[in-house]
N, C-alpha and C positions, 0 to 999 in steps of 0.2 A: 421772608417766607419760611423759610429753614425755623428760625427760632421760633414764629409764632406754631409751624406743627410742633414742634421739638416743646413747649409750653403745654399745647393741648395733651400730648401722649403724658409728660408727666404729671398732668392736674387727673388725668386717667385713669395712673397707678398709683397716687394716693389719694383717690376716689374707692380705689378698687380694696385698697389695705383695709382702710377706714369701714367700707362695711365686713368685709371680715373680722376687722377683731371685734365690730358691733354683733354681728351674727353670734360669734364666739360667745361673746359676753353673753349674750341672750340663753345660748345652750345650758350655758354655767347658769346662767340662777336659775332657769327649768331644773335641770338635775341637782342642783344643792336644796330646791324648795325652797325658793326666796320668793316673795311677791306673791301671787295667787297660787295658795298650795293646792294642791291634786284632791287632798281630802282635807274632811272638815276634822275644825285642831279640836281637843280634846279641852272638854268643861272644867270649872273649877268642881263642877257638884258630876264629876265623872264616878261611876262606877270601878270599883275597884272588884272584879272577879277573881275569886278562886275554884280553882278545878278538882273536881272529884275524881275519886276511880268509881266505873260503871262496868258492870259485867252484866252479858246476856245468861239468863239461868243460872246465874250462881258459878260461874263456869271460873277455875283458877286459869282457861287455858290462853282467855280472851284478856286485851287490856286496852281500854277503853277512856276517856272520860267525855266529866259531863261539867254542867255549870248552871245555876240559875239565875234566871231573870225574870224580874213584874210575875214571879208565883208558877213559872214554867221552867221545866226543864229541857236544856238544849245537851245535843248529842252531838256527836261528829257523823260528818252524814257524807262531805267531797270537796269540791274546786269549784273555784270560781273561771269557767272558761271564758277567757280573752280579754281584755284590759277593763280595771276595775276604774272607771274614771265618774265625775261627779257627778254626771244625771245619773247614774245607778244608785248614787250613797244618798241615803234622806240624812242621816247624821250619825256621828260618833258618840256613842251609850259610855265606854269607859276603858279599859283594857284588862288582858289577866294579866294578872299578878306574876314577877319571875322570881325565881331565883336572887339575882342580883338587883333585884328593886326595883328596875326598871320600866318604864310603862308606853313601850313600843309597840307590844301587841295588841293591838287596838280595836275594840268590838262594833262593827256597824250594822245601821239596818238599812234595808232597801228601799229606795222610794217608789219599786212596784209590788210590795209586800207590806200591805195595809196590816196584815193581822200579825205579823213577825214572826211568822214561822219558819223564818231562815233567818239567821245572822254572819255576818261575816266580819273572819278575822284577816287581820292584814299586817303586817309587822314593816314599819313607816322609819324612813331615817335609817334604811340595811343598806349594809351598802351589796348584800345578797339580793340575787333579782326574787325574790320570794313569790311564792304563787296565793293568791288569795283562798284562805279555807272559811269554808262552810259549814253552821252549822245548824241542826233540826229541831225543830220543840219536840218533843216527845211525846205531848199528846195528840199529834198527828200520825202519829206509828198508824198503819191500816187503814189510812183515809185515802184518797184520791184526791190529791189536791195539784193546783195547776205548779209547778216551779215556775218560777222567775228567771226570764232568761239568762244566760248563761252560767247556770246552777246544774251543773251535773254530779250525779251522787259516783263514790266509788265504791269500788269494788271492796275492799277490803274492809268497808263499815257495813257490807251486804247484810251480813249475821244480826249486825241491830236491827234493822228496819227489815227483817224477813215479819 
């Protein structure tokens, strides 16, 4: 009787390990982006953006940019508040262009923003917790249009979009 409990307790605790280091595993390829990634991976016929400098009024005092896409100009406008996860993303357009070559910052559009007047940047593969930014077409400067949820503008791009 002794051995057959003294059997069950240890088939117990290497039941118990076993899903541990399975859980574990599991966390690992969620955070290394193995398997089913977070966001859609980026085209071979991706965009490659570069960014301008934009100033409101000519103003040396403001420093701004911009970027185009499909004949519109996009602005920095906020955040993206609370997790950018994949029913929000319809797909990945391209990235801007860095510095060092690299094409981490990644341009997406939203799949409740038929006409793309927001886009959003995410910078994918950080090992920073980055916050996802936002950005505006331009020719909706003065319109009243609905945002998409958790699209909040900031403060410090007020001056454009006054």
């Amino acid at each position: 009787m002794k051995n057959s409990s003294r059997n069950c307790a240890l088939k117990f605790n290497v039941l118990a390990k076993v899903i541990k280091v399975l859980f574990g595993a599991l966390i690992t390829l969620m955070m290394t982006g193995c398997g089913d990634s977070a966001y859609p991976e980026l085209k071979e016929d991706a965009i490659a953006f570069n960014t301008e400098d934009y100033s409101v009024d000519d103003s040396i005092d403001d420093f701004f940019y911009s970027f185009e896409y499909n004949g519109r100009k996009y602005l920095e406008y906020g955040s993206f508040n609370g997790l950018l996860i994949k029913k929000y993303i319809d797909r990945c357009i391209g990235y801007i262009v860095q510095p060092d070559g690299n094409d981490k910052v990644r341009i997406y559009t939203l799949t409740e923003d038929e006409n793309c007047d927001f886009l959003i940047e995410y910078v994918v593969d950080s090992n920073d917790l980055t916050e996802p930014f936002v950005w505006r077409a331009e020719d909706t400067k003065g319109l009243e249009i609905e945002l998409p949820k958790h699209v909040v503008p900031t403060e410090w791009y007020e001056k454009i979009w006054e």
